[in-house]
Backbone as CSV, one residue per row, in Angstrom:
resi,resn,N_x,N_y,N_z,CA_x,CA_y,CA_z,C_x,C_y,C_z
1,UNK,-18.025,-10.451,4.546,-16.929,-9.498,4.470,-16.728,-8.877,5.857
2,UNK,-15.550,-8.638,6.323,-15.333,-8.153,7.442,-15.356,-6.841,7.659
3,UNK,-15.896,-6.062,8.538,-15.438,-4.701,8.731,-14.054,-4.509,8.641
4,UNK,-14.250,-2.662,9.038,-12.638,-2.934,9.258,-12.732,-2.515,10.917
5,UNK,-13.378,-2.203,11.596,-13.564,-2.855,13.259,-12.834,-4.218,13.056
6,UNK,-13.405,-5.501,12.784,-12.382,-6.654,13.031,-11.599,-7.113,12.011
7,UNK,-11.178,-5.511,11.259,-9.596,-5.843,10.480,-8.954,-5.139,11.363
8,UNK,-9.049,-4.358,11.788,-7.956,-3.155,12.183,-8.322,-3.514,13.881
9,UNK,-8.444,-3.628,14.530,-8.905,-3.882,16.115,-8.277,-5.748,16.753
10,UNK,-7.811,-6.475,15.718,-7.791,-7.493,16.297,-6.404,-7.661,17.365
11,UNK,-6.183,-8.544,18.065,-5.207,-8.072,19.459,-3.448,-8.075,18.488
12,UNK,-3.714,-9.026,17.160,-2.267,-8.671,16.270,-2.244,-7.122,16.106
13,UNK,-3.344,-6.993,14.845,-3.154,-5.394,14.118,-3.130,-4.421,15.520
14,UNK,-4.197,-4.386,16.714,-4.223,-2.830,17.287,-3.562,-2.417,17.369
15,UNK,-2.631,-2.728,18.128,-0.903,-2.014,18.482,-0.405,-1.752,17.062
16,UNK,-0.116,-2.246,16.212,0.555,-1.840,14.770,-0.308,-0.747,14.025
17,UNK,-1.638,-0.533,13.907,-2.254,-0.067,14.113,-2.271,1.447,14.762
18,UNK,-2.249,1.162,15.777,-2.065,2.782,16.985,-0.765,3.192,16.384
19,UNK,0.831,2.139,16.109,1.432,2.929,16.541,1.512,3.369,14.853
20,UNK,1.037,2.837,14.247,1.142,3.626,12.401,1.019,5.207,12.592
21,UNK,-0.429,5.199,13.094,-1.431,6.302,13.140,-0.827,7.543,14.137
22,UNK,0.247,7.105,15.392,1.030,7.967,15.434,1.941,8.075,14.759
23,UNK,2.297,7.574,14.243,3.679,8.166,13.296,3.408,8.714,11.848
24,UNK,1.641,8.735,11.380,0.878,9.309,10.483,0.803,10.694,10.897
25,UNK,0.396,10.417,11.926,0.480,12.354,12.704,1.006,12.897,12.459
26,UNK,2.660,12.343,13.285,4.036,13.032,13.416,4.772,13.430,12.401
27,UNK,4.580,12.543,11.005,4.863,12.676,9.835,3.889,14.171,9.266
28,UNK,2.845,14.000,9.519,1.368,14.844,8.700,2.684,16.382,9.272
29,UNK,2.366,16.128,10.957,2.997,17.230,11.467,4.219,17.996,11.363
30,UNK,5.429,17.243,10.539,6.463,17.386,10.819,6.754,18.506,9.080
31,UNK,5.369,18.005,8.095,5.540,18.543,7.267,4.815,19.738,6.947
32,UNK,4.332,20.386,8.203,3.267,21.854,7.940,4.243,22.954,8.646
33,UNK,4.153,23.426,7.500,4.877,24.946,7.884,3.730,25.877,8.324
34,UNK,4.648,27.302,8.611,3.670,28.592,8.874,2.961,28.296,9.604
35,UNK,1.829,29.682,9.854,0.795,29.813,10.889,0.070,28.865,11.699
36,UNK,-0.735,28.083,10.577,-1.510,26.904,11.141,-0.532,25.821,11.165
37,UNK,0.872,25.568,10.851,1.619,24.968,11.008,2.448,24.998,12.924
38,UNK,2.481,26.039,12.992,2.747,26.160,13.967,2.150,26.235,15.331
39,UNK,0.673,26.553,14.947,-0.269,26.494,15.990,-0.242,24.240,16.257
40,UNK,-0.239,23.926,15.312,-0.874,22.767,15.415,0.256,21.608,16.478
41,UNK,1.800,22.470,15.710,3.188,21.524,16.433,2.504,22.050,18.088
42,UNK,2.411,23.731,18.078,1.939,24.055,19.268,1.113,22.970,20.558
43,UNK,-0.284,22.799,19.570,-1.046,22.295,20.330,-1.021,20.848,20.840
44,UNK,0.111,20.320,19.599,0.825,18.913,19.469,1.686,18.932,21.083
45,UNK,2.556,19.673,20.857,3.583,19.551,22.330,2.565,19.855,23.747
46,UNK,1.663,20.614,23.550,1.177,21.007,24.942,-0.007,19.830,25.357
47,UNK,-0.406,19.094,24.219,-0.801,17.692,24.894,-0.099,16.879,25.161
48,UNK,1.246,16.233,24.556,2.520,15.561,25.129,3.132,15.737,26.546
49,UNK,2.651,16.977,26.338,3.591,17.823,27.889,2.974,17.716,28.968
50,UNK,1.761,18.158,28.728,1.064,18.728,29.976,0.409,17.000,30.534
51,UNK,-0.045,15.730,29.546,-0.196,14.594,29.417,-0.206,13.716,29.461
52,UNK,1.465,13.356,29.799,1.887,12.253,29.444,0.974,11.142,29.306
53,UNK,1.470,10.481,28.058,0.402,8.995,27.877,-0.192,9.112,26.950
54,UNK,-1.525,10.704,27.669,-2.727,10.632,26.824,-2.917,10.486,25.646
55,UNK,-1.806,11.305,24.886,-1.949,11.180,23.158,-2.118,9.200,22.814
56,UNK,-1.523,8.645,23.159,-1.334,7.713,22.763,-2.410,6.782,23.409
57,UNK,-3.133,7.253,24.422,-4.105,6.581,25.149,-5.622,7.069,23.660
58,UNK,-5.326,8.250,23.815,-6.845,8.653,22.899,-6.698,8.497,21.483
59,UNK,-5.435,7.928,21.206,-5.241,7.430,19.542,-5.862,6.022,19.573
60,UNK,-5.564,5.065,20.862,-6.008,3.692,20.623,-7.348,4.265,21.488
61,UNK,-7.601,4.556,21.798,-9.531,4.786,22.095,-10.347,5.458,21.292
62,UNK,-9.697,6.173,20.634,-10.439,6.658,19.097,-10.436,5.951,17.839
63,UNK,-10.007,4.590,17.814,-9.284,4.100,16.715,-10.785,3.216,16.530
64,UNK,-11.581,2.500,17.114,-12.959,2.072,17.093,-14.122,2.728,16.539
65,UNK,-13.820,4.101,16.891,-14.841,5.300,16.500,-14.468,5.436,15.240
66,UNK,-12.860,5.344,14.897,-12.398,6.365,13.208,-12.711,4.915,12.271
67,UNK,-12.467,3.568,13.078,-12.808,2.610,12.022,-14.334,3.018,11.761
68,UNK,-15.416,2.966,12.692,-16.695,3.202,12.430,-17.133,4.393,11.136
69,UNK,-16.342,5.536,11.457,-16.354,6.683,10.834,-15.971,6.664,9.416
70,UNK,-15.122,5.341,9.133,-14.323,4.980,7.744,-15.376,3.871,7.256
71,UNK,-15.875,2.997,7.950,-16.440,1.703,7.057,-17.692,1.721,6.173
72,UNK,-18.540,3.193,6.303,-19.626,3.600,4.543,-18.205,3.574,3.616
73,UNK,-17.222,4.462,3.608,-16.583,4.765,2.646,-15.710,3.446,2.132
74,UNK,-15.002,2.516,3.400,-14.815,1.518,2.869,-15.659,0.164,2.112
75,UNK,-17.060,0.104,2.373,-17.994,-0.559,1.715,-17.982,0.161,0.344
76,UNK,-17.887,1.245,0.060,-18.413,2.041,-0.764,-16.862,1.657,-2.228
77,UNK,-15.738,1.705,-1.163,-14.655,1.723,-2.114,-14.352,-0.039,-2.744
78,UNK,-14.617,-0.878,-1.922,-14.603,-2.344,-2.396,-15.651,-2.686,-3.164
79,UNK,-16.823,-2.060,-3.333,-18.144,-1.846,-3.776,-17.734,-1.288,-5.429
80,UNK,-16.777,-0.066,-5.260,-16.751,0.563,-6.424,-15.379,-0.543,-7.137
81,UNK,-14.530,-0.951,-7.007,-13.756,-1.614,-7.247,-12.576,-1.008,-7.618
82,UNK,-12.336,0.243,-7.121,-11.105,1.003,-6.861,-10.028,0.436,-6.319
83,UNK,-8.759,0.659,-6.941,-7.663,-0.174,-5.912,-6.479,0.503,-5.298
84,UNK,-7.060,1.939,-4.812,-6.454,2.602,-3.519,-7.336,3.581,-3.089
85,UNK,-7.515,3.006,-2.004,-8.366,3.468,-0.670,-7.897,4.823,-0.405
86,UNK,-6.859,5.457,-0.716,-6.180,6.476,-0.244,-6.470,7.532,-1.470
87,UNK,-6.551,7.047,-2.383,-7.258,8.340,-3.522,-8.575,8.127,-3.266
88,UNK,-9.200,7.353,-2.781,-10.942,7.016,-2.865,-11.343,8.029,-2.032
89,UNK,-10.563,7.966,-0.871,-10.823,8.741,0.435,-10.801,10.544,0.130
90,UNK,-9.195,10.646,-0.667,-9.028,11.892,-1.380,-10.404,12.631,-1.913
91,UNK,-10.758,11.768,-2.779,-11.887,12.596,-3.814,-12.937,12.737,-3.308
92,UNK,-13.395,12.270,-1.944,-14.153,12.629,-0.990,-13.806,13.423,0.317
93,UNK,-12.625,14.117,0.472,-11.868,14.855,1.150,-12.892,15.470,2.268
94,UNK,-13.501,16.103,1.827,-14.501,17.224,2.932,-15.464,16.540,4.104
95,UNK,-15.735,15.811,3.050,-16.876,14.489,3.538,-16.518,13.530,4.578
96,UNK,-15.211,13.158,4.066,-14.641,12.284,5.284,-13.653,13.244,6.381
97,UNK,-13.680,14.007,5.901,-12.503,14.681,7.195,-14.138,15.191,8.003
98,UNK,-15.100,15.453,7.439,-16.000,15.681,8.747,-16.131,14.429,9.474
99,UNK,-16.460,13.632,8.791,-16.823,12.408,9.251,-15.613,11.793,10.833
100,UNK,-14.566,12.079,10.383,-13.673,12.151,11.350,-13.456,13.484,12.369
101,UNK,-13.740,13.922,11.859,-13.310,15.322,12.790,-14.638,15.174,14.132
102,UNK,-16.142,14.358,13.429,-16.984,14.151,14.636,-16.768,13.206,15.643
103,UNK,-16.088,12.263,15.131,-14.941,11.412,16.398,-14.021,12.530,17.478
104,UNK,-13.131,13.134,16.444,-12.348,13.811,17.447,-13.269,15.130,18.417
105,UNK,-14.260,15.513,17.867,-15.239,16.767,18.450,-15.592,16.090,19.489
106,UNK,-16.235,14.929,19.586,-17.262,13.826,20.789,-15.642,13.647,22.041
107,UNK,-14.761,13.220,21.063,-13.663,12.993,22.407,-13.375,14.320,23.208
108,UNK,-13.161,15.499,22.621,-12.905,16.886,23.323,-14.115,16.960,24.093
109,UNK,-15.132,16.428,23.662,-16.400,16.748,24.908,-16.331,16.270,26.043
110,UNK,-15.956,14.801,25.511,-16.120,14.382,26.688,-14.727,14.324,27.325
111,UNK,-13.934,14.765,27.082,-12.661,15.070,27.958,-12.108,15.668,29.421
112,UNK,-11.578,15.467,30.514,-11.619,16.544,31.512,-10.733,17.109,31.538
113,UNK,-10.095,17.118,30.633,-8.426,17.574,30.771,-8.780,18.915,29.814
114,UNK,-8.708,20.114,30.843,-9.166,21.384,30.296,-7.787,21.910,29.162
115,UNK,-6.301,21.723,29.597,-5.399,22.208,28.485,-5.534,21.236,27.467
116,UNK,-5.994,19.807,26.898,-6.327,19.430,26.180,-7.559,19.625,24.939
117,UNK,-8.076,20.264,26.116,-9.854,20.726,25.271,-8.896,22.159,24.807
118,UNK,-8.974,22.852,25.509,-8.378,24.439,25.050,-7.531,24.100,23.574
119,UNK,-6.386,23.441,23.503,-5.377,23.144,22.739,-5.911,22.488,21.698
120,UNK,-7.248,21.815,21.642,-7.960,21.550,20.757,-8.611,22.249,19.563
121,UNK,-9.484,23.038,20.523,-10.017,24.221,19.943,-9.678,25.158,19.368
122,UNK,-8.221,25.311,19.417,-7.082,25.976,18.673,-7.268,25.981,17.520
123,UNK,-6.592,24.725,17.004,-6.768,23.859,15.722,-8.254,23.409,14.894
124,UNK,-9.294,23.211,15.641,-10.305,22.999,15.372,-10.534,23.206,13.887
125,UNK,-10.722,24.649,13.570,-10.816,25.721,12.719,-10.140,24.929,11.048
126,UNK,-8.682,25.194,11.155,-8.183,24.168,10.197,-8.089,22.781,10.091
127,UNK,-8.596,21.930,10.903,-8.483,20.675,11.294,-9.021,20.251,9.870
128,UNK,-9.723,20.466,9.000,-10.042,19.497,7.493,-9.507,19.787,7.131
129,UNK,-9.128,20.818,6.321,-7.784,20.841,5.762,-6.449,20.221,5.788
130,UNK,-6.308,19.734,7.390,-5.255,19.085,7.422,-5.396,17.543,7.568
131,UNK,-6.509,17.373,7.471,-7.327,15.614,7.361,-6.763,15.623,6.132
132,UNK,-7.791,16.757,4.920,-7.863,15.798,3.926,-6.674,15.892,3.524
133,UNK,-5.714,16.593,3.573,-4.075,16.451,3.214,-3.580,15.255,3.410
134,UNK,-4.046,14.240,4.966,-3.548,13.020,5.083,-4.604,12.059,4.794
135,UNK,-5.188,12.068,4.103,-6.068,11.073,3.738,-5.185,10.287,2.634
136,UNK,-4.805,10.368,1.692,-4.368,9.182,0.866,-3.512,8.599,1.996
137,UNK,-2.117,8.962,2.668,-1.362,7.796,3.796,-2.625,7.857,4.502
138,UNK,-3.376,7.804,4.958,-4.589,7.236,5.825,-5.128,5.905,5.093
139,UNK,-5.225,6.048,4.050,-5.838,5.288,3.318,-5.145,4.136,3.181
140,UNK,-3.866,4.530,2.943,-2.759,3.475,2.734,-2.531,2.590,3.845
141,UNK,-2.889,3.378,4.964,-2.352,2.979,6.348,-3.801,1.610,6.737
142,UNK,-4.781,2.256,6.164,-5.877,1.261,5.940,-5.849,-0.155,5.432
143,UNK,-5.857,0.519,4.151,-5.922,-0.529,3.201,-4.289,-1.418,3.478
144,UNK,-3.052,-0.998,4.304,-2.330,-2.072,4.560,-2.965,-3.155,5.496
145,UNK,-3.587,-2.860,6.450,-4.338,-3.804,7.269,-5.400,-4.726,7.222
146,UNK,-5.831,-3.861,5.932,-7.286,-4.496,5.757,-7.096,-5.563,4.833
């Protein structure tokens, strides 16, 4: 059985791939209102801005780490014989948005781009909450590739 490292990483899927996962964002983003809604478009534009590229550079350089970060749960969901990855992921919400959120924590470390780290740390705080909100289209976005 294949991971999903060489489902989702091969030189067809990456690019389709990266560019899903931005437009998973932009979508996630486009639908949060209020406070933490607004901090997040916030912290969204001031990495675009201040950036250029990077967003889209650290979506396909994180995309190795988030497959890694996904493939217990995907063994776990072909294992259980569930047939959407995107509620599987759901009912484990907390669990996997940490699991991801330690991908995105390791990239802010090691980052040098100080308005990126700052603009990070913003969001930090609510950042599961707004995982596990996109976890079923995550899932979907998965399980289309896989």
């Amino acid at each position: 059985m294949a991971t999903l490292q060489e489902m989702l990483l091969t030189p067809d899927a990456f690019p389709r791939v990266v560019s899903d996962l931005q437009a998973l964002v932009s979508s996630e983003l486009d639908s949060k209102g209020g406070i933490s809604g607004t901090a997040l478009k916030a912290a969204y534009k001031a990495i675009t801005s201040f950036a250029p590229g990077y967003y889209q550079e650290v979506v396909a350089a994180m995309l190795p780490d988030m497959s890694d970060a996904l493939q217990p749960y995907w063994s776990d969901f072909l294992a259980s014989g569930s047939a959407d990855f995107g509620d599987y992921l759901s009912k484990r919400g907390g669990e996997v948005s940490e699991s991801l959120l330690g991908v995105t924590d390791n990239m802010a470390q090691l980052s040098g781009r100080a308005a990126v780290v700052k603009a990070y740390q913003l969001v930090r705080g609510g950042a599961g909450k707004n995982i596990e909100a996109a976890l079923p289209a995550l899932g979907a976005l998965v399980q289309k590739y896989a």
